[in-house]
C-alpha positions as CSV (number, residue, x, y, z in Angstrom):
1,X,22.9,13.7,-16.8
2,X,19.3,13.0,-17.5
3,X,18.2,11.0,-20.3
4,X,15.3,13.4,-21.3
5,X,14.2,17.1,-21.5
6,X,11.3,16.7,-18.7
7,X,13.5,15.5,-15.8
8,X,16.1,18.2,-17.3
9,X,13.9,21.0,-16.7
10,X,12.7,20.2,-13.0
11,X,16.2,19.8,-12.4
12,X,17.4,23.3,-13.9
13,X,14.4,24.8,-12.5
14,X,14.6,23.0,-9.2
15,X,17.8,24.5,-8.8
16,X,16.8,27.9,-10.2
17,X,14.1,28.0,-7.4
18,X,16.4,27.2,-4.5
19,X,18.6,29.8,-5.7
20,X,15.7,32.3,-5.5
21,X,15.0,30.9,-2.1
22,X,17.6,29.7,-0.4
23,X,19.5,32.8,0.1
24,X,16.6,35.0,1.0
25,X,15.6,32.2,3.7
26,X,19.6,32.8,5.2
27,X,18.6,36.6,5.5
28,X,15.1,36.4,6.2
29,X,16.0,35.5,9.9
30,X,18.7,38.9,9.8
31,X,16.3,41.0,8.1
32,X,13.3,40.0,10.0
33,X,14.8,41.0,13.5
34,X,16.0,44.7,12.4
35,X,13.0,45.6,10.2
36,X,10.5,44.0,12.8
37,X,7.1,43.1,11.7
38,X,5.7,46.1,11.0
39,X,8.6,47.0,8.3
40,X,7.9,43.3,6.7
41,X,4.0,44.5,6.8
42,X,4.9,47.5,4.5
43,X,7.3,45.9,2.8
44,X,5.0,43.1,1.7
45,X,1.4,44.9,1.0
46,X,3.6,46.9,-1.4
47,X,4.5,43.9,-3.3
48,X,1.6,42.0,-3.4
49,X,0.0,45.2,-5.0
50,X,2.6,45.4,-7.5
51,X,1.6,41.9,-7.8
52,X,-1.3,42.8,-10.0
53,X,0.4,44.8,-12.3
54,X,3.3,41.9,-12.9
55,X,0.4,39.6,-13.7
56,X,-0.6,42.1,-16.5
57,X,2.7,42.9,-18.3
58,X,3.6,38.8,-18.1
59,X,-0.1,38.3,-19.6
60,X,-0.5,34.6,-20.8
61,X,2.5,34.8,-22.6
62,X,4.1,32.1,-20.4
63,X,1.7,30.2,-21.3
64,X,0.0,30.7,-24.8
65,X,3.4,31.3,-25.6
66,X,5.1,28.1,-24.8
67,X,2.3,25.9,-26.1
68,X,2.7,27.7,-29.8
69,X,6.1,27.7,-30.0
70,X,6.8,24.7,-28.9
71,X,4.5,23.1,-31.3
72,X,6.2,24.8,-34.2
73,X,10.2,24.7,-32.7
74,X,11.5,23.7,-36.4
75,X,9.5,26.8,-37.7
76,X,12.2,29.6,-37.2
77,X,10.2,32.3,-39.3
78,X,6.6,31.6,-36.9
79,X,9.4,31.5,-33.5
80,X,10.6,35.1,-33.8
81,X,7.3,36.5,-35.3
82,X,5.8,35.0,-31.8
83,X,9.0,36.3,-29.8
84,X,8.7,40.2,-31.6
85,X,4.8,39.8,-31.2
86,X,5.2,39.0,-27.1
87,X,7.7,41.0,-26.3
88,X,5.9,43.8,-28.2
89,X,2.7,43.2,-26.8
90,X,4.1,43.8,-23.1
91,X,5.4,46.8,-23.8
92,X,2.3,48.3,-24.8
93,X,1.0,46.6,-21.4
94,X,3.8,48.2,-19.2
95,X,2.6,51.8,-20.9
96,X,-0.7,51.0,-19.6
97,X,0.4,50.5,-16.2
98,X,2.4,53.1,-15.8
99,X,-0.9,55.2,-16.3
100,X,-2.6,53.2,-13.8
101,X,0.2,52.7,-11.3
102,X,0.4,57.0,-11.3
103,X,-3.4,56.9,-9.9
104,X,-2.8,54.2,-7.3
105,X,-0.2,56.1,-5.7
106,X,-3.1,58.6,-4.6
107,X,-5.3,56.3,-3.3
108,X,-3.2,53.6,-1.3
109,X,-3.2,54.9,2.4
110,X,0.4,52.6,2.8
111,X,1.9,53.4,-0.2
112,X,1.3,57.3,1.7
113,X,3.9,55.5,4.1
114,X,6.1,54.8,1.7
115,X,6.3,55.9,-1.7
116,X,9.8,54.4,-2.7
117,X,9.2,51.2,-1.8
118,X,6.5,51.3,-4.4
119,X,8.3,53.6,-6.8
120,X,11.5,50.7,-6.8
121,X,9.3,48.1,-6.7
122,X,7.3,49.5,-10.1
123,X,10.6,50.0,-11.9
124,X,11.0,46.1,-11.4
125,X,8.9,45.4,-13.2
126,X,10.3,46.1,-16.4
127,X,11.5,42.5,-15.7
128,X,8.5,41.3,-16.5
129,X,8.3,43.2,-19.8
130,X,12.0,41.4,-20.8
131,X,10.8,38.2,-19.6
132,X,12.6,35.2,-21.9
133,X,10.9,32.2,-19.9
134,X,8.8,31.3,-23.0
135,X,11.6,31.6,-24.5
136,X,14.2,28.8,-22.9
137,X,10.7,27.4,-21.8
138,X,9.8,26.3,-25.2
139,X,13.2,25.0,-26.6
140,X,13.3,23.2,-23.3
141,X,16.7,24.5,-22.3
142,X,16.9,26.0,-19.2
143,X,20.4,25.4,-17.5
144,X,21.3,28.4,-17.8
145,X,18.6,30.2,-15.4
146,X,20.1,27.8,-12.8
147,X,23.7,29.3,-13.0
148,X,22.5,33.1,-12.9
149,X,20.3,32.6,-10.4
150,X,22.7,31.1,-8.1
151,X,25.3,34.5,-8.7
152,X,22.7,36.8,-8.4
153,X,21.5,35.2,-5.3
154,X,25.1,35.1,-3.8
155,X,25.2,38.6,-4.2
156,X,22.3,40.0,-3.6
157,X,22.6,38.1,0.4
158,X,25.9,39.9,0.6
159,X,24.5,43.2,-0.4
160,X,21.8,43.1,2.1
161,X,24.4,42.0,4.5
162,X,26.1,44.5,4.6
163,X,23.7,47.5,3.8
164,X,20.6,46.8,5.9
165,X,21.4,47.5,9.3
166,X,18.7,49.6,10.9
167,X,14.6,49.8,10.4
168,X,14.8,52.2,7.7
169,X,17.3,50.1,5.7
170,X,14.2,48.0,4.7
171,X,13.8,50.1,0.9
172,X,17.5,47.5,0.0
173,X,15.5,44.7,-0.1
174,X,13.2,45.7,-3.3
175,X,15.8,48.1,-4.3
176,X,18.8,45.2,-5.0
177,X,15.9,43.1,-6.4
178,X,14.8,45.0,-8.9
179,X,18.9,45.9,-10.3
180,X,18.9,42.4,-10.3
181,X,15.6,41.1,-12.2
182,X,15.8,43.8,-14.7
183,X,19.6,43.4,-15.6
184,X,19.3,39.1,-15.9
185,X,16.5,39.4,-18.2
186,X,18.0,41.7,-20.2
187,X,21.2,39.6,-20.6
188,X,18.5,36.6,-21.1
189,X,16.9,37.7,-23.7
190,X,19.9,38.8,-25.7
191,X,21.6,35.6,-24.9
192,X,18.3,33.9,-26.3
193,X,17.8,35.7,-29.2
194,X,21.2,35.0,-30.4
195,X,21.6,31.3,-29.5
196,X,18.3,30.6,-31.1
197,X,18.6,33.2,-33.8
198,X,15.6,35.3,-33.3
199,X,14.2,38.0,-35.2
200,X,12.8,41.2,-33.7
201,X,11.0,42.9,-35.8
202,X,8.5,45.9,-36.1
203,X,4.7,44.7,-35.6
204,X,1.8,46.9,-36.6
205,X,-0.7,47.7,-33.0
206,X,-3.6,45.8,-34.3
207,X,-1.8,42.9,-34.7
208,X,-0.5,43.2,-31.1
209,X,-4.2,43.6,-29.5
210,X,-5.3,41.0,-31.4
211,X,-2.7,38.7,-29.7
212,X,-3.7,40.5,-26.2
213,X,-7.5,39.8,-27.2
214,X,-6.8,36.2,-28.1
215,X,-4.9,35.5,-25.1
216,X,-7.9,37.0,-22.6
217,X,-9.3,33.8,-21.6
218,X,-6.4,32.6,-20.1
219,X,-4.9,36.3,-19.0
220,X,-8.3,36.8,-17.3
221,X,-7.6,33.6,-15.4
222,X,-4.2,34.1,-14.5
223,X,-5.1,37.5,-13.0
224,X,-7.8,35.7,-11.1
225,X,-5.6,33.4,-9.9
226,X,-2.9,36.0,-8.5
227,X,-6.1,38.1,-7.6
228,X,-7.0,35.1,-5.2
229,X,-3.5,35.0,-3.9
230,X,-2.7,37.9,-2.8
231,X,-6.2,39.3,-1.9
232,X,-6.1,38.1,1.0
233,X,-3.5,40.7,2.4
234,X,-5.0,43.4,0.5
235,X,-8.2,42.9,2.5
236,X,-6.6,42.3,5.7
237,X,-5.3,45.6,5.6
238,X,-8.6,46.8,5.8
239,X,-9.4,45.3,8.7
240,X,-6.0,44.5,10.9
241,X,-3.1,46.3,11.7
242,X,0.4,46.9,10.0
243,X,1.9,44.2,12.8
244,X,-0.9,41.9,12.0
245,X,-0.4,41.9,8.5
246,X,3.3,41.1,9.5
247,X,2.6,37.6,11.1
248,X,0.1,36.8,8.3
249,X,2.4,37.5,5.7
250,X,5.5,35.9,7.7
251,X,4.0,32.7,6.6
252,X,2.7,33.1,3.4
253,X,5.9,34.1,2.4
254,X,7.0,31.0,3.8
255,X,4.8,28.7,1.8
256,X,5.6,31.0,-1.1
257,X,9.2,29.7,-1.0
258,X,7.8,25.9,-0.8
259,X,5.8,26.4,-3.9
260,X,8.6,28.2,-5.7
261,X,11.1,25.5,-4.6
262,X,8.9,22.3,-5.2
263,X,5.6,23.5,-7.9
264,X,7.1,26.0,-9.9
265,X,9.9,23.9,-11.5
266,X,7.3,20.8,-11.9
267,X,4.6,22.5,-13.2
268,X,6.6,24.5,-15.7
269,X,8.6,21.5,-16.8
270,X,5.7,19.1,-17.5
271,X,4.0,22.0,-19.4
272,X,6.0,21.5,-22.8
273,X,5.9,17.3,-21.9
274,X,2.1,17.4,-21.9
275,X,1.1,20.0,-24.6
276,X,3.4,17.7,-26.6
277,X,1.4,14.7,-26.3
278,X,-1.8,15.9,-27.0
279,X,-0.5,17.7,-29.9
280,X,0.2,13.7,-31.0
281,X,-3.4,13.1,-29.8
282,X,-6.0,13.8,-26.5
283,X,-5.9,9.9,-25.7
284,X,-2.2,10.0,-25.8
285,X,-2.2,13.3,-23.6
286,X,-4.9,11.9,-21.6
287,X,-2.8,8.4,-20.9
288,X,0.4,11.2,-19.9
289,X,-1.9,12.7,-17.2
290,X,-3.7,9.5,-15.8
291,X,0.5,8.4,-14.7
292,X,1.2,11.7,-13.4
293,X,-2.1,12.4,-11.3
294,X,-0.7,10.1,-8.3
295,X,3.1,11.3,-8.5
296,X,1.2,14.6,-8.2
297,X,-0.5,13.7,-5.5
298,X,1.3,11.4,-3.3
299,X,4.4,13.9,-3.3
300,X,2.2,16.9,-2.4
301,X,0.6,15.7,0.5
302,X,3.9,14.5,2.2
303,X,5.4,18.0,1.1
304,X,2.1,19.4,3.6
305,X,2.1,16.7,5.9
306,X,5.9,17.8,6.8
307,X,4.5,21.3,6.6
308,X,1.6,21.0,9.1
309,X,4.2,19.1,11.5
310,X,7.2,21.0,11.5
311,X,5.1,24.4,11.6
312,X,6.5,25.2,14.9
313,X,10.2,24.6,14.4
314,X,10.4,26.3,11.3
315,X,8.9,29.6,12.3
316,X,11.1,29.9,15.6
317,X,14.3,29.1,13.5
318,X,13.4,31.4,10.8
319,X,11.5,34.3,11.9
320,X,12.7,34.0,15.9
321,X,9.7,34.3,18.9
322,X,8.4,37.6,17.9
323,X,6.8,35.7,14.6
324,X,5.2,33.2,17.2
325,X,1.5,34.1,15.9
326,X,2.4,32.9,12.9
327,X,2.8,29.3,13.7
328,X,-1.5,28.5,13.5
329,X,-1.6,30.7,10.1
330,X,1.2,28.2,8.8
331,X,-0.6,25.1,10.2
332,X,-3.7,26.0,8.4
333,X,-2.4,26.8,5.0
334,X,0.1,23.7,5.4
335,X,-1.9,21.7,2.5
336,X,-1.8,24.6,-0.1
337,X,1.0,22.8,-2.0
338,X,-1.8,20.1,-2.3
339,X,-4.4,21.9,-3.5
340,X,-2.2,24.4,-5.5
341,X,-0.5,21.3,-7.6
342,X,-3.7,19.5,-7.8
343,X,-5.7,22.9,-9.1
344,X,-2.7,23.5,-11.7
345,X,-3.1,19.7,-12.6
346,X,-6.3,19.8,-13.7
347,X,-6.7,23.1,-14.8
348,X,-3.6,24.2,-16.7
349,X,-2.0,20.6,-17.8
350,X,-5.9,18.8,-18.3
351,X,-8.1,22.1,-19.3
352,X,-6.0,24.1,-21.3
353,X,-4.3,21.2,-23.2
354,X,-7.9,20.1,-24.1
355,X,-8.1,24.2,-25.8
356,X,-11.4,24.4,-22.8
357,X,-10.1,28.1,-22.3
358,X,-13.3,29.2,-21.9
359,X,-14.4,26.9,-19.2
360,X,-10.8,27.7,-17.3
361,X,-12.0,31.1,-17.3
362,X,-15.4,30.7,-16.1
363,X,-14.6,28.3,-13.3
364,X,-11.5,30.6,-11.9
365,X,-14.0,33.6,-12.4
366,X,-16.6,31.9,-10.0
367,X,-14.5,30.5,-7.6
368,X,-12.8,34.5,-7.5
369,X,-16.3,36.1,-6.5
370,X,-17.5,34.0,-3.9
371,X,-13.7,33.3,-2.9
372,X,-13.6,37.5,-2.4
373,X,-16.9,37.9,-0.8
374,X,-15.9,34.7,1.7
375,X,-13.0,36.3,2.3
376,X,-14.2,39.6,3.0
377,X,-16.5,38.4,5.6
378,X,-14.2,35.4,7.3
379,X,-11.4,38.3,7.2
380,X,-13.9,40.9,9.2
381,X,-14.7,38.4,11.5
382,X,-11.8,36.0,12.3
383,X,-8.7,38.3,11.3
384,X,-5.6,36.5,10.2
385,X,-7.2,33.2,10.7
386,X,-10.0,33.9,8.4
387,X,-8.0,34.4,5.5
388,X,-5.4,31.1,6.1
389,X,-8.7,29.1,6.2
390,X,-10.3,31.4,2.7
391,X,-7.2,30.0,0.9
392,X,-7.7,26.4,1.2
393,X,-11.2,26.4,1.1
394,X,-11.2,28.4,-2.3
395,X,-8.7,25.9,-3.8
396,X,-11.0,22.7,-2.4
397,X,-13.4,24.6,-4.4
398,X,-11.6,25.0,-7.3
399,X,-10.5,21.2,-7.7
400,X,-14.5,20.2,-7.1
401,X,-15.7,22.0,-9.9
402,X,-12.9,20.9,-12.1
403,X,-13.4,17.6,-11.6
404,X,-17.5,18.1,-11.7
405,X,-16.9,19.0,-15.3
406,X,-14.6,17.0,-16.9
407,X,-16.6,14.0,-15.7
408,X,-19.5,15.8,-17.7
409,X,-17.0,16.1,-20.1
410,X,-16.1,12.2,-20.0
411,X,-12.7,13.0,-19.1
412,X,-11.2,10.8,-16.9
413,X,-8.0,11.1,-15.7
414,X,-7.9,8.8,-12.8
415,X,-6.9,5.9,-13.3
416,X,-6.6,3.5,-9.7
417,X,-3.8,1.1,-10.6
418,X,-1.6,4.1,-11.5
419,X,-1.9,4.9,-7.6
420,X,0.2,1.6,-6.4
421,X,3.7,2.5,-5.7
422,X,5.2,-0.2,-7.5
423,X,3.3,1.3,-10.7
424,X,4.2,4.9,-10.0
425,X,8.2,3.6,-9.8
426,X,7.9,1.9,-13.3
427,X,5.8,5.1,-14.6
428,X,8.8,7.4,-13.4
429,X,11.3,4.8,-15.3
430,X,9.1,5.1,-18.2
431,X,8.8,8.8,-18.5
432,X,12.7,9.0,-17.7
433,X,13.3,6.7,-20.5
434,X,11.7,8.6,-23.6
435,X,14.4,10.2,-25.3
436,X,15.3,13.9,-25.8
């Protein structure tokens, strides 16, 4: 169907994503008028805490992973040594958290509320530990995700149908989630490791920190980047109520699903495409980028134009009138997929690609502290609406200071003819073109 492996991807992921979103967004209007918004407030602290400890056990492995692997696909031997080394490594990272998710249960005043929704939501996350995404990621064969996902959507929509029926029903929702996760990436990875005959074998500890310790730059970065997302609800929780965190959540949520739907499957696709051609070398990588930078652009800021303008519609048909506080928060995050794709642009295709791992770190580590202390205060004083407008203007921030220093690099990546839309069409033709 597509003549190569780039287009493929965003395809296969494209459809992955609105499988992961689509049917959620059919019982998100169902769901969200029996559990009310205080359920959804419980139901979605819980998970952005668990957040942090996803982040962990996936590490940089999607990543670090993908780049090395797919720079030595014809390499069978260094493929599974990389595969047993990953999947190794995140085991020993799930031990740790289990340690550290025992002491959190103590301390979290709405986990106190609730201590099966975290309990279920925990045991997901053995997911994460069978992750095969670097995997299918770095042979640049992912078809099949598209498939499962749209069965295990089908069927977890039906389930939830037909269990959740009252307020207390709300535990189904992480419960049929995390059957789900942890059973597909199971079957994954066994599917993977026979179709692209991979080893597992036994990997001595030191070896495996070593490969956590090389991989901290870009872990630590990640994290930060997670931190930044889902912060923002943590803190609120400090400071507004269980309803409150409800309509805040509502539409992050929301824009969640248009990242997952329209960034995820770009960003991950490209990935592989770009590491590629600066393997070949940085002016060819750099000439990849330069074509790319207005598609980026131009296609984000219609995808938040639409966002800002259709705010009001989509809440009401979604979430029905008692979400209607939720409209503003949407209309003020409504350039995030902007600023999101533009941030992963330069930092993950441009930095890391250029091996500035270092400087990824230190500018995600900057932006994280003042973004936090910002955050604490605009949250304390303006609620809700302080946080909506600590996520753009962290991201603003972000996308200065990578552009400050890879012009003191003398990296340029804009290139103003690539921004006429007669150039961008013969670009896309040209990027289509390039064979598998």
């Amino acid at each position: 169907m597509f003549k190569n492996k780039v287009f493929e991807n965003i395809f296969s992921l494209g459809i992955s994503q609105i499988a992961n979103v689509a049917f959620p967004l059919i019982t998100m209007p169902y769901v969200s008028r029996i559990i009310g918004p205080e359920g959804y407030g419980i139901l979605n602290y819980s998970t952005a805490f668990i957040g942090y400890f996803t982040m962990f056990i996936l590490y940089s492995f999607d990543l670090s992973g993908t780049k090395i692997i797919s720079r030595n696909i014809e390499d069978k031997e260094f493929v599974s040594n990389a595969f047993s080394e990953i999947l190794y490594s995140r085991c020993i990272l799930y031990i740790i958290s289990c340690f550290l998710f025992i002491i959190s249960l103590f301390f979290g005043e709405v986990f106190h509320k609730d201590y099966l929704v975290s309990i279920i939501l925990f045991l997901g996350l053995l997911s994460s530990v069978f992750s095969p995404q670097f995997i299918y990621q770095s042979f640049q064969d992912l078809k099949l995700f598209s498939k499962i996902n749209v069965i295990r959507g089908f069927i977890n929509m039906i389930l939830i149908f037909l269990f959740v029926r009252t307020k207390q029903d709300y535990f189904y929702i992480p419960l049929f989630a995390t059957i789900f996760n942890v059973v597909i990436n199971i079957g994954l990875l066994i599917h993977a490791k026979r179709k692209f005959s991979l080893r597992l074998t036994k990997k001595p500890l030191n070896k495996l920190f070593n490969l956590i310790f090389t991989d901290r730059f870009i872990f630590i970065s990640n994290v930060l980047g997670a931190f930044r997302a889902t912060t923002n609800t943590i803190i609120l929780g400090f400071f507004i109520t269980t309803k409150e965190i409800g309509y805040f959540t509502t539409s992050i949520n929301f824009l969640f699903v248009v990242v997952n739907v329209l960034f995820i499957p770009i960003s991950t696709a490209i990935y592989p495409f770009i590491s590629n051609a600066f393997s070949k070398s940085a002016e060819t990588g750099n000439d990849i980028v330069k074509k790319i930078v207005p598609i980026i652009t131009y296609f984000y800021f219609i995808t938040s134009f639409c966002l800002l303008i259709f705010s009001p519609l989509i809440i009401a048909l979604v979430f029905g009138n008692k979400f209607d506080k939720s409209i503003e928060i949407l209309q003020i995050i409504s350039f995030a997929p902007l600023t999101i794709g533009l941030s992963n642009l330069l930092g993950v295709q441009v930095l890391l690609n250029y091996n500035f791992d270092k400087l990824y770190f230190r500018i995600n580590l900057y932006t994280t502290i003042v973004g936090l202390l910002l955050n604490l205060y605009l949250s304390k004083k303006f609620g809700y609406y302080g946080a909506a407008w600590n996520i753009i203007i962290v991201d603003i921030m972000i996308i200065s200071l990578y552009f400050i220093f890879l012009k003191k690099l003398k990296i340029n990546i804009i290139n103003w003819k690539y921004f006429n839309p007669k150039v961008i069409k013969t670009n896309l033709l040209s990027i289509a073109s390039l064979k598998k």
